[in-house]
Structures are given as C-alpha cells and as structure tokens.
ZAMARGU-4260 file (C-alpha; in steps of 0.2 Angstrom, whole numbers, plus 5000, padded with zeros to 4 digits):
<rodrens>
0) 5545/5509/5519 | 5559/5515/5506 | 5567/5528/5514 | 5576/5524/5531 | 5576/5541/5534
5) 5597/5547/5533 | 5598/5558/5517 | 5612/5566/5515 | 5615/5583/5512 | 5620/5586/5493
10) 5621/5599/5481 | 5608/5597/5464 | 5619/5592/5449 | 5622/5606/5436 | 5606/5604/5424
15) 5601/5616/5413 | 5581/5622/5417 | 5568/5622/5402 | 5563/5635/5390 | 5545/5633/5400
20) 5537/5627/5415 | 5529/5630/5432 | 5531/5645/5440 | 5543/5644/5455 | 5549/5626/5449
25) 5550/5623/5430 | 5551/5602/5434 | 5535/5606/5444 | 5518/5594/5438 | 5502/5602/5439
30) 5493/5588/5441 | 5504/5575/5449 | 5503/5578/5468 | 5521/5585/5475 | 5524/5592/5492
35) 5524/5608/5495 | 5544/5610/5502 | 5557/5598/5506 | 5555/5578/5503 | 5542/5568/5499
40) 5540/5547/5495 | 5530/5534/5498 | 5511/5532/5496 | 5499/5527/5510 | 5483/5519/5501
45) 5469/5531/5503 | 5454/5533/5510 | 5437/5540/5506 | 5428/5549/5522 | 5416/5564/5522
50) 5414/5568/5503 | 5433/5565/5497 | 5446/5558/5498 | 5463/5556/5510 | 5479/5552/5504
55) 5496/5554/5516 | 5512/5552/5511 | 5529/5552/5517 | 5539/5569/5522 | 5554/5573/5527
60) 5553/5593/5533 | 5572/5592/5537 | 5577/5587/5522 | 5592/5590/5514 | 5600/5593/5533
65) 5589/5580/5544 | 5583/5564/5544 | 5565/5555/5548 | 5550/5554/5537 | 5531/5559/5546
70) 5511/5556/5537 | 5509/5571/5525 | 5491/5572/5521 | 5484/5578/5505 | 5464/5578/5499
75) 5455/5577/5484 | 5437/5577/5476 | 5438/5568/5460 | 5457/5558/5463 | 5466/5570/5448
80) 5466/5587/5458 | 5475/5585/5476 | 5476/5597/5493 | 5490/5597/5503 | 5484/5598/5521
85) 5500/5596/5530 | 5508/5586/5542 | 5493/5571/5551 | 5505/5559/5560 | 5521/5568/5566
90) 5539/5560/5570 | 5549/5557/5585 | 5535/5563/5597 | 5532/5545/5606 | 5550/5539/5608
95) 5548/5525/5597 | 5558/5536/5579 | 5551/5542/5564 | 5534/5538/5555 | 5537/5528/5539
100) 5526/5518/5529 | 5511/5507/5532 | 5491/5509/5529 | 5474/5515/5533 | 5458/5507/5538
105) 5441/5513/5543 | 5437/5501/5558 | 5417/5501/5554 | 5413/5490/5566 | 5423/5498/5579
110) 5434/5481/5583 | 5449/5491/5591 | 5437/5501/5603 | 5441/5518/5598 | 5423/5520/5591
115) 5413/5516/5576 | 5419/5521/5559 | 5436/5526/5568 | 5452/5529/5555 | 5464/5519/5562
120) 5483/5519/5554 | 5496/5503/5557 | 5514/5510/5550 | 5531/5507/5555 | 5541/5516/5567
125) 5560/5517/5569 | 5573/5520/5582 | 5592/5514/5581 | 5591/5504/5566 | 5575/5493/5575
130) 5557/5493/5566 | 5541/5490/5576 | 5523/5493/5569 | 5513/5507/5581 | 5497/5511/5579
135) 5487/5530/5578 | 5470/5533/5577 | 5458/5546/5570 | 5442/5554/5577 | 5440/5568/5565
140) 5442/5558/5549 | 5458/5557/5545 | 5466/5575/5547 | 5474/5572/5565 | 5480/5556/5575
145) 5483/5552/5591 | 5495/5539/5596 | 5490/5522/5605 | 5497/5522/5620 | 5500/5505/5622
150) 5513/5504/5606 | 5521/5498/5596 | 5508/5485/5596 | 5519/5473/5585 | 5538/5473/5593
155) 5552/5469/5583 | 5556/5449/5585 | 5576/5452/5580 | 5573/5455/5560 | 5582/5468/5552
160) 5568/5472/5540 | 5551/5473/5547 | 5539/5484/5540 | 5525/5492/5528 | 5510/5483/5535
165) 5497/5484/5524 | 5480/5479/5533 | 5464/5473/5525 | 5449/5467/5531 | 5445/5448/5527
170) 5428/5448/5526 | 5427/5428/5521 | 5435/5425/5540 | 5431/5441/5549 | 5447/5445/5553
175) 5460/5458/5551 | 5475/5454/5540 | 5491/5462/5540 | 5505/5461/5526 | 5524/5464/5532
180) 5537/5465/5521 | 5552/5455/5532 | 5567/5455/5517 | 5562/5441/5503 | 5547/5436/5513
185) 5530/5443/5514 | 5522/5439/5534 | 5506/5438/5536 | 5496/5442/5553 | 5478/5440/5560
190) 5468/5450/5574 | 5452/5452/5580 | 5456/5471/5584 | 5469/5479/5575 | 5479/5479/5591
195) 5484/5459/5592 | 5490/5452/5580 | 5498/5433/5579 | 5509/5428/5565 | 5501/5416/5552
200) 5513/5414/5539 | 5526/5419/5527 | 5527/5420/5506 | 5546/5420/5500 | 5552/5426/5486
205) 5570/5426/5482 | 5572/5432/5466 | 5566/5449/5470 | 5581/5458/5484 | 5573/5465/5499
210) 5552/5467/5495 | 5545/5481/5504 | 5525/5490/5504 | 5516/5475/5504 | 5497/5475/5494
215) 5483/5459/5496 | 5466/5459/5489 | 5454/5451/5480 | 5447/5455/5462 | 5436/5445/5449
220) 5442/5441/5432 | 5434/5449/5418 | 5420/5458/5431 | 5414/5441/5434 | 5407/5441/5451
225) 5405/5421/5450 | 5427/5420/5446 | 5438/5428/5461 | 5454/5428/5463 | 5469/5435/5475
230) 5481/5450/5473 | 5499/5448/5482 | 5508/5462/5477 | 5525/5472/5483 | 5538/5483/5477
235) 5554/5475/5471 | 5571/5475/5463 | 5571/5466/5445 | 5590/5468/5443 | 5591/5449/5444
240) 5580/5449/5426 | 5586/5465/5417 | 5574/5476/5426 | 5575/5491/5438 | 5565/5492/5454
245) 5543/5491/5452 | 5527/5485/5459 | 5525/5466/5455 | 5510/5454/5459 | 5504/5436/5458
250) 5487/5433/5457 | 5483/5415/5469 | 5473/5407/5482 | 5471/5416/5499 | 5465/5403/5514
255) 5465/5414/5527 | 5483/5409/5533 | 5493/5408/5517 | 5494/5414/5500 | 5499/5402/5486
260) 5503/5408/5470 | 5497/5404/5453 | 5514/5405/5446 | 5530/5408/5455 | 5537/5422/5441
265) 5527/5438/5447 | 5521/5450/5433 | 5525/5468/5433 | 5508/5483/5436 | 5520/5495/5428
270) 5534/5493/5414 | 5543/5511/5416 | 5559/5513/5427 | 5549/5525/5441 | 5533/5517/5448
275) 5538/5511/5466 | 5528/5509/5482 | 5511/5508/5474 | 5496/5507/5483 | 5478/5500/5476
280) 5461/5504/5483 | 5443/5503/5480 | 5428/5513/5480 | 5418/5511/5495 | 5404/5518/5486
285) 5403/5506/5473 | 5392/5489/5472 | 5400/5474/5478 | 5400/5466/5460 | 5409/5484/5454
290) 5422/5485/5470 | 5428/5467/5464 | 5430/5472/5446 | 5438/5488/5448 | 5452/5496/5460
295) 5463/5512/5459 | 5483/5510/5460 | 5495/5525/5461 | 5514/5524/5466 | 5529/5537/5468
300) 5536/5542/5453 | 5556/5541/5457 | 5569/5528/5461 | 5581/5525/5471 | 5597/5523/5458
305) 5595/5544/5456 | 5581/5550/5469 | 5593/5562/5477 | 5600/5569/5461 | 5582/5575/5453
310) 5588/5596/5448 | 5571/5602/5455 | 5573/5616/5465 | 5557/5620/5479 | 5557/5602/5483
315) 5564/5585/5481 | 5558/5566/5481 | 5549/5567/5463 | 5531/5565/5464 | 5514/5554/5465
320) 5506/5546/5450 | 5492/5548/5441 | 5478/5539/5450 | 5475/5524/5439 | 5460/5512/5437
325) 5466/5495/5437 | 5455/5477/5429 | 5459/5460/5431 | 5459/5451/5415 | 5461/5433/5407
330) 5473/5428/5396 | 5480/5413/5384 | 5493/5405/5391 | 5498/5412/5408 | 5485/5418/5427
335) 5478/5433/5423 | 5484/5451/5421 | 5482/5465/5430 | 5479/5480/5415 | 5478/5499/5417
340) 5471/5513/5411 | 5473/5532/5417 | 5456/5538/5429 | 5443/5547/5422 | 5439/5563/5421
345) 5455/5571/5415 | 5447/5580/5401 | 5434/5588/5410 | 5445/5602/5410 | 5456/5600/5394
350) 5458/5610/5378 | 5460/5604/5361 | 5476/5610/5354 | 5479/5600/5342 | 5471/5588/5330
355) 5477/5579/5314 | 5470/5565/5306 | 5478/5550/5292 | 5493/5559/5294 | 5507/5553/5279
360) 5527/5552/5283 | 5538/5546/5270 | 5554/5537/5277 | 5564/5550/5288 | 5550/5561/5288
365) 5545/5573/5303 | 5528/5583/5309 | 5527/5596/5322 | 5511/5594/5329 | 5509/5607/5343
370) 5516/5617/5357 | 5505/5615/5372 | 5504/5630/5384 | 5497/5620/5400 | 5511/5611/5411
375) 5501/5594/5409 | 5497/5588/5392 | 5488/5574/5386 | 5495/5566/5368 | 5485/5555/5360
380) 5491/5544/5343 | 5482/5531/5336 | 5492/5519/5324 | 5481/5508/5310 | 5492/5490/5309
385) 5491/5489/5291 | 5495/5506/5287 | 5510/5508/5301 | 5517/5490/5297 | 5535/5488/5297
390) 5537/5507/5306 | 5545/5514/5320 | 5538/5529/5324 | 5544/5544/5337 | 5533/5554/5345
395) 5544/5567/5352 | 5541/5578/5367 | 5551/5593/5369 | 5565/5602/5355 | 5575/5591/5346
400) 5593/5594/5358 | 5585/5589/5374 | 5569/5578/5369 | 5562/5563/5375 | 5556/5550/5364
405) 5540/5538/5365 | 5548/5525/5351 | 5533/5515/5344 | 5540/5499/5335 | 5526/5492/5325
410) 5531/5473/5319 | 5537/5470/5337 | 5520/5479/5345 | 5535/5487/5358 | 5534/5504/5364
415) 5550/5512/5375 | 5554/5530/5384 | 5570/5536/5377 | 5578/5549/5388 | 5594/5547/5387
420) 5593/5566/5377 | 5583/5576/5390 | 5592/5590/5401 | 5594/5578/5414 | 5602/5562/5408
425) 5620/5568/5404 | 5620/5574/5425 | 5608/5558/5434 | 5617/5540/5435 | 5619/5528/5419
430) 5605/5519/5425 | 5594/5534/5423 | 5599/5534/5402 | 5593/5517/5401 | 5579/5514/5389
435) 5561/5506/5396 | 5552/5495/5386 | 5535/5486/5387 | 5524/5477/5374 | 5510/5482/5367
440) 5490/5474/5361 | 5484/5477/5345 | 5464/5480/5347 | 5454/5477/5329 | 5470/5478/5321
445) 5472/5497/5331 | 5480/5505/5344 | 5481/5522/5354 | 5495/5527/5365 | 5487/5539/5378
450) 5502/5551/5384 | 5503/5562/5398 | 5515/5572/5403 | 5516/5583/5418 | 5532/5593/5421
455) 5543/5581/5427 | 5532/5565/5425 | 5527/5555/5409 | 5516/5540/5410 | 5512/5531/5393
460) 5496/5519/5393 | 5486/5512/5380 | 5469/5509/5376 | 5469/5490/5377 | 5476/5493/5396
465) 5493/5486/5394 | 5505/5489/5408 | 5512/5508/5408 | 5527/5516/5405 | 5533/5528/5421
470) 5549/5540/5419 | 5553/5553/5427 | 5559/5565/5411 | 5566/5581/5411 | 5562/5588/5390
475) 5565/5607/5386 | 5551/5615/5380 | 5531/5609/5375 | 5533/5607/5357 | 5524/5589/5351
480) 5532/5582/5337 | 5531/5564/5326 | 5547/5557/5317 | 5546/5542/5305 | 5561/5531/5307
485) 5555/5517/5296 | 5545/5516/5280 | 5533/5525/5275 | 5518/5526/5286 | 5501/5535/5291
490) 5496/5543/5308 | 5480/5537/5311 | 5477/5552/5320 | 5483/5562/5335 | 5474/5574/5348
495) 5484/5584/5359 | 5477/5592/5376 | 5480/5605/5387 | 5477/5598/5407 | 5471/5610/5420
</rodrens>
C-alpha cells in the first residue's frame, strides 16, 4: 500500500493545457484506465470470473479534502478497454480504517468455507497509524464484499509497516501463501484457509528503503515446461543506485518456507520513472504448459516525488498501465530476465495514419510524420543497425516548444524519455525533469520501438521485449515528428496509429 491515506488539500500548479486532448480533461487517456473523479492508485491483481475480467483499485472519494483509500472496481473484455463499476469494498464501515492494498483469490476449493469458487480478498486495513490484514468475501463474483466478521484475521505484531499481502495458491504444498511487505523484509505466511495464517519466514533486502505490494510466482524459462523457476517481486525505491521508485524482482528457489534468490541485485520489469505497484496475473483459461510461460503485469503510472502536483483537472492520482504480457527468458551471464511486450489486440481498432518507409535524414535533419487525431496513438519506428550506426535519433511527440522526446542512441543501443520540455516539467519537482534511460537488443541486426501514448501516459517497449520505458508526459499537441541529431541516417520505416 502506497498511500496511507492523509493527502493534503493543494491547489494544481499553473500548467498551461494542450492545443488537443480529451473532452472534459485534456491530460485524460482513452485507453489507460483512470477513475471517474477524485483519486485513484494502486492496482489489485485481477481476476477473471463470468466472461471478463475484474480489476480494483485504490480510491480516495474525499480527495483533495479527506483521507482513506476503499477497492474501486473496474471491468473489462479483452484487458485494453476497462469499465468502471464503482466502489466493491468500502472504508471505515467495520472500525478497523480504510481499505488499502492487497489481492484477490478465487478460493476453488472452498478452503475458507464461504462456498466453492468464492472471491475472497486479503488487504490491509488501517486505524491510528496500525495495519492489520482483514479479509472480504464475494458471492456475486466480485462486484460486492462482505466483511468477515471475525477480522482482521492477521493482527499487527508491533511493526510499523505491515502490509500488501499478496496471496497465491502453492499448489506443489497445497497451501495458501501470503507475501507481506514488513519495511526491507518480505514475510511470508501459510494457511490451510485463508483465515490462519502462521509466519514462515522473512526475505530482506536493504538496499531497496521500505518494499511494499509484494508479487510471488512461478514461470518457466523460454516456455519450457521441464525449466521452472520463482518470481519475488515488490515495488522499491532505487535512489541508493541512481534510480527512482519501480517494480524489481529476483527469480530463485521457493521451498515452501523461504525464497532464496539467484542473485542478491534485483533486476528492474520496467525502466521508466512511473511504473509502481505492479501487479502480475495469468490466464486461467490457458493450458498449464501456457500459464507458466506467460503472465500479464500492469502497474500505476505516477510517483510519489510529484503524484499530487499532476495539472489534471476531473481527477487526480495518474492512471493504470497498459496491460502487458510478460515472458521469462535466459540470458548469458546473469538468472533470467523478465521481458515485456504490450497485450494484444490493440490494433483491432486502430487506423493507419501514417506510413513511411527507408526514410533519409542528413545530419540535423527533421521529418514531420503525422498529426494523430485519436487521444491514444501508437508509433512505431524501426532502425536498420547498419544504416542508423553512429546516430541519435528523436522521435518527437508533440510541437517543438513543449515536446517530449524518445532519444534512440544507436552505438550505445540506449533509448531515454526526455521531458524535461513538455508543459509540465518547468511546474512538477526536479526529479520529474530527470531523463530515463534503459538499454535496448538489437534483433537480426533490427530493432522496432513500439510507442504508445495515451494523454498523459507514454510507454515505450520494443520488439525484442526489453524492459519499458513508463512517464507520465504532458506534450502539446499530436504532431509526430523524427529529428536526426547524428550523421546521416535512414528510417527503416515508421507506422503511426490512431487507438480507439
């Protein structure tokens, strides 16, 4: 749980609004899932029930004047286009505080009693300052809990931070496991029920500040069903390594009681400076061999150093990511790595704006490609090694006075967000003007960044799955542009979409 619930009342900073956006909110995503009003941050891993699936996140209805986060629930088909259902699990109505985070189960075999194929939710309560685990149940899948009225079911031992739990069934053992994030340590926690649960062991990592929304499974390397491994993931703050707040992991060996890590260094899902709080998932749906190889992450787009400074007007908090499809894969020299590209199915609704191919830019040179008219857009651009070596190449988004840049450097196989120029930057914290970088894999001697950006949101991946870029980013205007701030060079080509 990221938000403790006491957020001040504040005025927005003075930020001019774009040429173009989304109706009643220019800063407003189409795509990315945003609450209707008010607040809105961490995501609860979703669920798939009755033909779709259930998502909840946290909501504050009296922000900016009251505190205290409930379960805001949101639905969707096809994991790109989401519902928001409204309030599932509301605050201060047992005496034990507000609802923040934790994670939802679907208790087949009806271990805690409520019934088979009950939806059972473990999250973190708290009052005064104290944070014990309470437990809600569903019997209409998902859209309405009641409270257990034996909670909390986990009373707080004397920590100051005791929360998040993130509960998975370990089927190897056939037992519950909880995750708890306890300051730098990780607990972990059996039952039989969902209801009591005993204290197995702790992961500590000191490096990392206070770890909270904790994430464990299992995955196979390169969809090899006969090579498994374990996932220990948590959000973090990488300030002690040059780096900003994020989801990082270590894959290792999970006994049943204790998780020991490949590697003590974690790795990073997500380069950018605004992917917190993720959340993974699998398909139930899928085959055994398929739910091993293949999960789905998302995380909240926003972060902490300037969450309530964001110049959006109808709401506040940022927003949800992309839904993501995450693979393991082995590499030389190091465990393996977690790589990422964005879910399909976004362009089943898209329209070709733009298209160029072997595009030629002398040193200094510049292109405008297009102006999209949809509020997400989708900008593909595909470099040729030989023909791009020894360039740096912009792909711009938005007019040149208030733009953000995707910087490609081509020798260094490095690609950074550059917003320190948008609308925003010169009213948000200095941290919010610093530049994100993350390498990038060269595949056959090619690579394509795949860019989408959604009103406030951009996320850069690429086509050999390397770890994305998320930023928050606030250009002015649609307009798509390429400038060459290296030698001469050729586009290989680039495509750009309209999203609906």
């Amino acid at each position: 749980m990221s938000l403790t619930g006491c957020i001040p009342e504040l005025d927005p900073p003075s930020i001019p609004s774009p040429t173009s956006g989304s109706g009643d909110d220019p800063h407003r995503p189409s795509l990315h899932l945003t609450p209707p009003d008010h607040w809105m941050n961490d995501p609860q891993r979703p669920f798939f029930a009755d033909g779709r699936w259930n998502l909840y996140y946290l909501y504050n209805a009296d922000y900016p004047e009251g505190e205290g986060t409930e379960w805001f629930h949101a639905t969707s088909e096809d994991l790109i286009h989401w519902t928001n259902r409204g309030v599932a699990i509301h605050k201060y109505e047992n005496g034990l505080g507000d609802v923040q985070s934790g994670s939802v189960v679907v208790d087949v075999e009806n271990t805690a009693g409520f019934g088979r194929g009950t939806v059972v939710a473990l999250a973190t309560q708290q009052d005064a300052g104290v944070q014990r685990q309470s437990l809600f149940w569903s019997a209409d899948g998902g859209m309405t809990f009641t409270g257990y009225r034996g909670n909390p079911v986990m009373d707080n031992p004397g920590a100051e931070n005791w929360r998040d739990p993130k509960v998975v069934w370990d089927a190897a053992r056939s037992q519950w496991v909880m995750a708890l994030a306890e300051g730098s340590k990780i607990g972990f926690y059996s039952s039989p029920d969902l209801i009591r649960w005993t204290y197995r062991s702790g992961f500590v990592s000191d490096e990392l500040a206070l770890l909270e929304c904790p994430d464990l499974f299992q995955m196979s390397v390169d969809a090899d069903p006969g090579e498994t491994t374990w996932v220990l993931g948590t959000s973090a703050n990488g300030s002690s390594s040059g780096r900003t707040t994020g989801y990082v992991y270590w894959t290792g060996d999970w006994d049943g009681v204790t998780f020991e890590p490949d590697e003590p260094d974690p790795q990073w899902l997500d380069e950018g400076p605004d992917f917190y709080a993720g959340v993974t998932w699998t398909d139930p749906r899928a085959a055994a061999p398929t739910q091993l190889a293949q999960r789905y992450a998302l995380g909240w787009v926003n972060n902490w150093a300037y969450a309530d400074d964001l110049p959006t007007r109808t709401w506040h908090g940022g927003a949800q990511s992309l839904v993501r499809i995450i693979r393991l894969e082995s590499r030389d020299g190091g465990p393996p790595q977690l790589r990422s590209w964005p879910v399909s199915g976004l362009d089943a609704d898209s329209v070709i704006v733009d298209e160029r191919d072997d595009l030629a830019l002398p040193r200094g040179g510049s292109a405008q490609i297009a102006t999209p008219s949809a509020v997400a857009r989708r900008i593909q651009v595909t470099l040729d090694q030989a023909q791009a070596a020894g360039g740096a190449l912009d792909i711009r988004i938005g007019g040149d006075g208030s733009a953000v840049d995707v910087h490609v450097d081509v020798d260094a196989a490095a690609v950074s967000v550059v917003r320190a120029g948008d609308l925003a930057a010169p009213a948000l914290p200095a941290s919010y003007r610093d530049t994100a970088t993350a390498p990038f894999s060269w595949t056959d001697g090619a690579v394509t960044f795949d860019i989408i950006v959604d009103g406030l949101t951009l996320e850069v991946f690429t086509d050999a799955g390397d770890p994305p870029l998320t930023s928050l980013v606030f250009p002015d205007g649609n307009d798509v542009s390429v400038v060459n701030r290296g030698p001469d060079l050729v586009v290989e080509g680039i495509d750009v979409h309209d999203l609906y």
